[in-house]
Structure formats: structure tokens, C-alpha cells
BALUM-488644 format. One line per field, with one value per residue (C-alpha): residue number from 1; residue in one letter; y, x, z. Coordinates in steps of 0.5 Angstrom, whole numbers, always signed. Last residue first. Layout:
! residues N
pos: c(NUM, ...)
code: c(A, ...)
py: c(Y, ...)
px: c(X, ...)
pz: c(Z, ...)
//
This chain:
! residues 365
pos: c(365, 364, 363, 362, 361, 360, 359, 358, 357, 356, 355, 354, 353, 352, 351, 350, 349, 348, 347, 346, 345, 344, 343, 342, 341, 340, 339, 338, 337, 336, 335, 334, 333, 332, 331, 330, 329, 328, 327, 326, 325, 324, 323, 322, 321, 320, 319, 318, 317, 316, 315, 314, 313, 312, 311, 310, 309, 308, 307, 306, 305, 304, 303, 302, 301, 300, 299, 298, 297, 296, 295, 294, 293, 292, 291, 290, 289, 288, 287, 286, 285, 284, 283, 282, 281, 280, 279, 278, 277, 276, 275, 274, 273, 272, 271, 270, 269, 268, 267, 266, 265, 264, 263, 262, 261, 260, 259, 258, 257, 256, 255, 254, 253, 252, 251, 250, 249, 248, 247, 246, 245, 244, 243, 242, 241, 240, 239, 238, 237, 236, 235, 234, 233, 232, 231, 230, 229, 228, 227, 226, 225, 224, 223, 222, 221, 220, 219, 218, 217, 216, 215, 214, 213, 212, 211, 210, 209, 208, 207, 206, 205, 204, 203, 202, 201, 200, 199, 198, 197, 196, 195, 194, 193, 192, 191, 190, 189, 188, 187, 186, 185, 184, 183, 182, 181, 180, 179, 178, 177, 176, 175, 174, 173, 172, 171, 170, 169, 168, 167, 166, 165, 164, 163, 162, 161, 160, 159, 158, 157, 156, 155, 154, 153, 152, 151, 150, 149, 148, 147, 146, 145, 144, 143, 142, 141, 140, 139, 138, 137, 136, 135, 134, 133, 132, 131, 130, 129, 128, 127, 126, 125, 124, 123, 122, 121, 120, 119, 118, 117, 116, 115, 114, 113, 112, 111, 110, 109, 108, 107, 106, 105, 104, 103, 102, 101, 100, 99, 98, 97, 96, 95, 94, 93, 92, 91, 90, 89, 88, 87, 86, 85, 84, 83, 82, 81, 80, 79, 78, 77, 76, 75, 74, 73, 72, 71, 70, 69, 68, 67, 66, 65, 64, 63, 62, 61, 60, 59, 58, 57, 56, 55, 54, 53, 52, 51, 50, 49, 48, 47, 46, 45, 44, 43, 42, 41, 40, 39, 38, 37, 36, 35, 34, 33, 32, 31, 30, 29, 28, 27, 26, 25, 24, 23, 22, 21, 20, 19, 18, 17, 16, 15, 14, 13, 12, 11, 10, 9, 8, 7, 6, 5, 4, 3, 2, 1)
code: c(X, X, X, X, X, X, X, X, X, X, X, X, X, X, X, X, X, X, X, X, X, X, X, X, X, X, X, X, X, X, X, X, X, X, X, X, X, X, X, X, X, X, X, X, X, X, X, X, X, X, X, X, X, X, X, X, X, X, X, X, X, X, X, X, X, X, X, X, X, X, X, X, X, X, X, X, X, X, X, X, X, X, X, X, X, X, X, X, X, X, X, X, X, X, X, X, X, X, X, X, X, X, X, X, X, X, X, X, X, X, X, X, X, X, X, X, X, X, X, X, X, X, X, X, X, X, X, X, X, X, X, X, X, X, X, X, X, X, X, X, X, X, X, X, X, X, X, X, X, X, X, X, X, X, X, X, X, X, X, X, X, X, X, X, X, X, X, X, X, X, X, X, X, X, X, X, X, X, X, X, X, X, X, X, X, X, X, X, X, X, X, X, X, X, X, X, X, X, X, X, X, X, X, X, X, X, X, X, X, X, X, X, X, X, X, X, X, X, X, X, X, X, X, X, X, X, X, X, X, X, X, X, X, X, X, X, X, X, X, X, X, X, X, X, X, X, X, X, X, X, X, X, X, X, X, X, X, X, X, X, X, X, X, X, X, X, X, X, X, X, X, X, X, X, X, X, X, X, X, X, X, X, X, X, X, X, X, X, X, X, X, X, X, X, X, X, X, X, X, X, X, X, X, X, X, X, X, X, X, X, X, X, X, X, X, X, X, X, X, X, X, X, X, X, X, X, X, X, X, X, X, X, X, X, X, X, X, X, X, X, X, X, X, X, X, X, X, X, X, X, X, X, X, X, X, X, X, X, X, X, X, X, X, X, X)
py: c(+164, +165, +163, +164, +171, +175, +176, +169, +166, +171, +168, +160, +162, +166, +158, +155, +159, +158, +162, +163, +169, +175, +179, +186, +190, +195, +203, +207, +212, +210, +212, +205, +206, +199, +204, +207, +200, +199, +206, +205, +198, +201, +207, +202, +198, +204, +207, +201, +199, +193, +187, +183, +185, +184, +179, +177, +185, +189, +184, +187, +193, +194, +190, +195, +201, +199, +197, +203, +207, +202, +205, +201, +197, +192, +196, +199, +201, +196, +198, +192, +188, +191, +189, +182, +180, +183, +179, +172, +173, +175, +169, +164, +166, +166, +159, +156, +158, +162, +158, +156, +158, +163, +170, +174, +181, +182, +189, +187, +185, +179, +180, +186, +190, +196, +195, +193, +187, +183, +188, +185, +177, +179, +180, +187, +185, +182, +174, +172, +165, +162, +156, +157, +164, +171, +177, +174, +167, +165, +167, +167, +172, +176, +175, +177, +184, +185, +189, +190, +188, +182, +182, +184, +178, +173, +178, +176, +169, +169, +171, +166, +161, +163, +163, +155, +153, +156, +153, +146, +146, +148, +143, +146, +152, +153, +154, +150, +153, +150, +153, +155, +153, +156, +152, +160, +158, +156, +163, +166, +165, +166, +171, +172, +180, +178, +174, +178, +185, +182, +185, +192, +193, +189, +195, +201, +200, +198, +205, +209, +206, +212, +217, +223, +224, +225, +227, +230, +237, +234, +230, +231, +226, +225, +221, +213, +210, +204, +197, +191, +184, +180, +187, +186, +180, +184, +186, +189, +195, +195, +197, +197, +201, +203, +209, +211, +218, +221, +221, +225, +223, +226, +231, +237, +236, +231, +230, +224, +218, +219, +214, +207, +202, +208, +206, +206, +204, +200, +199, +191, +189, +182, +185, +178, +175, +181, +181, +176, +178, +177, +184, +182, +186, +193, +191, +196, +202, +204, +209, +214, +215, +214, +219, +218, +212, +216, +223, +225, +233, +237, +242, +249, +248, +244, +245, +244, +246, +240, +235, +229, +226, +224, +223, +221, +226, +222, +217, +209, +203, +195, +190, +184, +176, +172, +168, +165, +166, +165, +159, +157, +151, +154, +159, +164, +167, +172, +174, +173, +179, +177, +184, +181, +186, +193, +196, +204, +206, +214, +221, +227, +231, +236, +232, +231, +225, +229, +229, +225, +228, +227, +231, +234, +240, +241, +240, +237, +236)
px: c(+248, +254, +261, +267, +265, +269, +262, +260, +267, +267, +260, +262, +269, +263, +259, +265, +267, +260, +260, +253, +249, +251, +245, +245, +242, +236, +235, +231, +233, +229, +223, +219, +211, +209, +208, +215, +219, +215, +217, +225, +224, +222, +227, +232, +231, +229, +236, +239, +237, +235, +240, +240, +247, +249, +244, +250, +253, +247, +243, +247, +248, +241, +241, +246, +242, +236, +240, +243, +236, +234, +240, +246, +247, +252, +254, +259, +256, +254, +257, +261, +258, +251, +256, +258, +250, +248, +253, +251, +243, +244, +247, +243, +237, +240, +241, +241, +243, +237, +232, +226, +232, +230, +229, +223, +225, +221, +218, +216, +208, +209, +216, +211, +215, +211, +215, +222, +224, +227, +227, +235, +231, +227, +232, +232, +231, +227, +227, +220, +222, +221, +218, +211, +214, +213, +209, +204, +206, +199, +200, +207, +209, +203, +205, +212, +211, +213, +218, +219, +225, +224, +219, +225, +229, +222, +221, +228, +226, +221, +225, +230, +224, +222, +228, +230, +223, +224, +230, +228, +222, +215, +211, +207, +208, +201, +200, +195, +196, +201, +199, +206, +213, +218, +221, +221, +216, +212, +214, +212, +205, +202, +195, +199, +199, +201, +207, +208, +210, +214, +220, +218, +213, +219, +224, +219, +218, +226, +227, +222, +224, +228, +221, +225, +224, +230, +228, +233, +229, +225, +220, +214, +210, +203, +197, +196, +192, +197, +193, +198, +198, +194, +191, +184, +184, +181, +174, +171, +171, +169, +176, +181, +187, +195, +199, +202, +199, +198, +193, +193, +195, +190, +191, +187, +192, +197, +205, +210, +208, +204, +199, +197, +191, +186, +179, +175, +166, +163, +161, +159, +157, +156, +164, +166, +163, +161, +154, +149, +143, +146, +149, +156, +155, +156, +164, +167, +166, +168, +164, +163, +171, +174, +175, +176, +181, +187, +185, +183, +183, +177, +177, +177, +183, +186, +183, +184, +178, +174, +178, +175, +169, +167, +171, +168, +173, +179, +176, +176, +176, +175, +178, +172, +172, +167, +163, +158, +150, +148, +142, +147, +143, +137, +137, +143, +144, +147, +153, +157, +162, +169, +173, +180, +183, +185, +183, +186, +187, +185, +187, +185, +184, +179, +177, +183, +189, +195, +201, +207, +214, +214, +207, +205, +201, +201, +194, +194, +187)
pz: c(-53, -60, -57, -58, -58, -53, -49, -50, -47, -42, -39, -41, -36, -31, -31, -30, -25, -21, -15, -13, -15, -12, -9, -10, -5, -7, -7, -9, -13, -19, -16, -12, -12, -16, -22, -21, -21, -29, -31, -28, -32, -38, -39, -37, -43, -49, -47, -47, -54, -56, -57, -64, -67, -59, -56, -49, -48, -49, -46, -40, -41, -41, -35, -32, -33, -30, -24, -23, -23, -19, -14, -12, -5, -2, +4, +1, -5, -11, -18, -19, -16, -20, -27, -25, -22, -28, -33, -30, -30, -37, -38, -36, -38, -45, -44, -36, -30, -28, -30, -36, -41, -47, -46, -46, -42, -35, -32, -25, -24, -21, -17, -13, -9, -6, +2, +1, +5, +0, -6, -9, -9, -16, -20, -24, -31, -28, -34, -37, -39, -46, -50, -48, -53, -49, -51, -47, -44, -41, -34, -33, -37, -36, -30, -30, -33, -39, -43, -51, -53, -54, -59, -63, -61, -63, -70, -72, -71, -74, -80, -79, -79, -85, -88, -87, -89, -96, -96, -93, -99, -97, -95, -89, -93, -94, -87, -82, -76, -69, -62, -59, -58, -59, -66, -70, -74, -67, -64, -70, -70, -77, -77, -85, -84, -76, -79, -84, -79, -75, -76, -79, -72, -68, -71, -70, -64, -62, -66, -62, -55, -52, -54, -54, -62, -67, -74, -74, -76, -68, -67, -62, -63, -67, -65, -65, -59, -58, -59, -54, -56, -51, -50, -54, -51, -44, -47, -43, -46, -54, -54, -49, -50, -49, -50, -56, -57, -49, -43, -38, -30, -25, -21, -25, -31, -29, -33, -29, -30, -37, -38, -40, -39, -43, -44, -51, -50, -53, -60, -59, -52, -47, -46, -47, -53, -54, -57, -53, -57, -64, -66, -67, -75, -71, -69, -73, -69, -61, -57, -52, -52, -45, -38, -31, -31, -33, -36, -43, -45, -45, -51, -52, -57, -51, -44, -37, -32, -33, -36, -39, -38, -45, -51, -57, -62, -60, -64, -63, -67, -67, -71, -70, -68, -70, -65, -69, -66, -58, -61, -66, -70, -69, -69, -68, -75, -73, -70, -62, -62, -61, -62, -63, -66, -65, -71, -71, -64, -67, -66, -69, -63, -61, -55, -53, -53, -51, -57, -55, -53, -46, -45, -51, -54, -62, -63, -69, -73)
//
């Protein structure tokens, strides 16, 4: 049932909750037969769910519906289903499990029961725990949110969810890879319109291409992308929406774990990379104070601005973007007030000219 009780506008995960992560895949579970040609058994990959229902070590003194409530890294669903047939010895091909435990990664900031953050619908999890590639694309647990008569909600990234979900929807419907569709690199499958006619093609990729810019939206941190792309293409570039270079010198900062927009360009002076880094740098100029510094809060509400001005029609809202770069600051230690110096890029009036350019229209980045 609905509880009725919210932290940011989403619904708590509790005991007495209906909430759910629905099939998170992959779960790979090792399968039998495992002898003799297979002696560990066929990794096959599982869609895993967890209940609300099985929550364990949750809040003690705080209670919902006379239910205990989910907190950050102390409580988790005793169990997951879906992967019951990954029953060979080994089991989770990571987890050595299969129906384990559901943990929370995400969580609200700035609501705590008993002095730990609570859990909430649409926040981040691992099923069958231990198995980290259940997050390669993030599993919201999934509840209710508080709407009102407009149908207006205070979560600022509602609609850029909503759009990268409808947008994307065919590829991972198909197991398609948009960023190979799109010429963004990635690893190639066969497909069945490998030989489809050019018009055929021609829509596929801009389909693919309307799922990159919505994928772009949601932010990531640098070392994700990185590491192995995350929700970046190969071909893309993890751009802070902050630069790095204004924390020098600020304790907690961390350029690996700060919030990037996927961008093509693999430097700052190049593609949409470019840009972005261009139009930034003029807008924190002219926010800065006089001793060259402006807030996170400024900053985050610049780069919004910013990719506002360069992707246009295919931009994120900018509400959604600042909301996420003050989150990623916060978990790093560093409120929106802090303050950080602006650092002008070197003087390229070629480059500005191409920027006023692209802001005008006469070019397309």
C-alpha cells in the first residue's frame, strides 16, 4: 500500500511499503548442466526483483504504518527473485549468490531518521548484492511521488527521465546499443537491419541519436566515465560541468567523482566539448566577484545555462542540471555555497567567434 510519506517528494521505502526494483538486469547466475562439458555451468544473465516487504534492519525507534523505514548502508531487502534457476554451485557469476540480498547506493541528502539518510522511490540499487553490473545502467526502486492537481512533481529531473526512458526505450527493448547505431563507437551486434535499406538506416540512427542527447542528461561521475564509458559512448568525453581547475586547493574535491555531461570531443577545445567549456567560462566571468570567485551553486546554474545555450531543442532542463551538480558537490562534502575560482580559458578569439556563431545559429555543434 501507499504510505503517504515523502522525503523530497518520493514516497519512503519502508517495510509496509508496496515498492519494488522491478527486473534489474543483468544478474549472471552460472545454470546447470555443469558436467562435464561446462563444469561451473552456463552464465546466463537474470532480471532480478526485490520487495519493499523483505526489509531488515531498518529504523528502530521511527515507524511508518508500524513499519520500520529503509536507511542508508544499515538496512536492505532480505532477498531478491528471478535468478532461482542460476542454481550450479558457483551461482552469481559475481556475488557467488543467487536471490540475494537488495541494497540502496542512492539516498536522500538532506531528510534522516535516527541520523541516518533514508531511502526513497527512484533511488539506486543492487540486486542479488555483490553483483556490481546490475548498476552499469542504473534500477530505480520504484514507489510513488508526490504529484500535485497539475501533475507537477518537485523532483527538477521528472521530465529528462521521462524523455531518456521514451527515447531509449527500442534499443534496450531490442538489446541494441545506441551508441554504435549512432557511429559512437561501442561493441557491434548482429542485427537484423545490418542490410536494410539507407532510409531504414537513416532513421535508425537518428533514433539513436535522440536517445544519446537524452541519455545525456543524466550526469555521471568522471570516473565512470573513464573507466568503461558508463552511460558515455567510447566516442564521448565526460565533461564537469564545473571545471575541475576552479577547486584547486579546496579540501574534499575529487575531479573523479565530480558530475560530467557526456559530450563529444575527447578535449576542451574540441566539439560540443569545446563549446561547452567556451560558454561556461563567459558566464562564470561574468558572475565571478572581485576576487575571481562565484559559488557551486552559481556555477551549476551556469552550466545549465550553458549546454542550455550550445544543445538547444535537445538541451536537458536546467533545473535538472543544477540539481545534480550541487548533489554531486554535496556528496564530496562541498555545499552550494562554497566557493570556487574561475579560471579563464586561454584566449582564443577564433574560438569565441565559432562560439558566437553557434549561439546565433549559423552553426549547428
Amino acid at each position: 500500500m501507499a504510505n503517504e510519506v515523502y522525503a523530497n517528494g518520493m514516497e519512503l521505502a519502508c517495510k509496509s511499503g508496496a515498492g519494488k526494483t522491478i527486473c534489474a538486469f543483468p544478474d549472471v547466475c552460472f545454470t546447470p548442466p555443469e558436467n562435464p562439458a561446462t563444469p561451473p555451468g552456463v552464465p546466463v544473465p537474470y532480471p532480478n526483483t526485490g520487495m519493499a516487504s523483505d526489509t531488515a534492519e531498518g529504523s528502530k525507534t521511527v515507524k511508518i504504518s508500524g513499519e520500520e523505514v529503509m536507511l542508508k548502508n544499515q538496512s536492505y531487502f532480505k532477498k531478491s527473485t528471478g535468478d532461482e534457476a542460476g542454481c550450479a554451485a558457483k551461482k552469481g557469476v559475481i556475488s557467488s549468490k543467487n536471490t540475494g540480498k537488495v541494497y540502496f547506493i542512492k539516498w536522500s541528502m538532506d531528510v534522516k531518521f535516527e541520523g541516518e539518510n533514508v531511502d526513497r522511490h527512484l533511488d539506486m540499487t543492487t540486486n542479488n548484492h555483490g553483483s556490481p553490473p546490475n548498476e552499469a545502467i542504473p534500477w530505480p526502486f520504484v514507489d510513488n511521488m508526490a504529484i500535485d492537481a497539475s501533475g507537477n512533481t518537485d523532483d527538477p529531473c521528472a521530465k529528462d527521465k521521462q524523455k531518456e526512458k521514451d527515447k531509449c526505450e527500442e534499443f534496450e527493448k531490442n538489446n541494441q546499443d545506441p551508441c554504435v547505431e549512432a557511429g559512437l563507437g561501442g561493441t557491434s551486434r548482429p542485427r537484423s537491419h545490418s542490410t536494410a535499406a539507407p532510409m531504414i538506416q537513416q532513421r535508425i540512427k537518428s533514433k539513436a541519436n535522440d536517445c544519446i542527447n537524452a541519455r545525456r542528461c543524466r550526469l555521471q561521475p568522471y570516473s565512470k566515465t573513464k573507466k568503461d564509458g558508463g552511460g558515455c559512448c567510447p566516442s564521448q568525453t565526460g565533461n564537469h560541468v564545473i571545471p575541475a581547475s576552479y577547486f584547486d586547493g579546496i579540501t574534499g574535491y575529487n575531479h573523479n567523482d565530480a558530475p560530467t555531461m557526456c559530450v563529444e570531443g575527447t578535449s576542451w577545445h574540441s566539439g560540443n566539448h569545446g563549446y561547452l567549456h567556451t560558454a561556461q567560462s563567459i558566464l562564470d566571468d561574468f558572475y565571478k566577484d572581485s576576487s575571481g570567485q562565484l559559488s557551486i551553486q552559481q556555477a551549476a546554474k551556469n552550466g545549465g545555462q550553458a549546454q542550455k545555450e550550445i544543445f538547444k531543442e535537445q538541451s536537458c532542463d536546467e533545473k535538472c542540471i543544477k540539481a545534480q551538480v550541487i548533489d554531486g558537490h554535496k556528496k564530496m562534502g562541498l555545499n552550494e555555497e562554497t566557493k570556487v575560482t574561475h579560471k579563464s580559458i586561454a584566449e582564443q578569439e577564433d574560438y569565441v567567434a565559432r562560439l558566437e556563431d553557434v549561439l546565433t545559429g549559423n552553426i549547428i555543434p
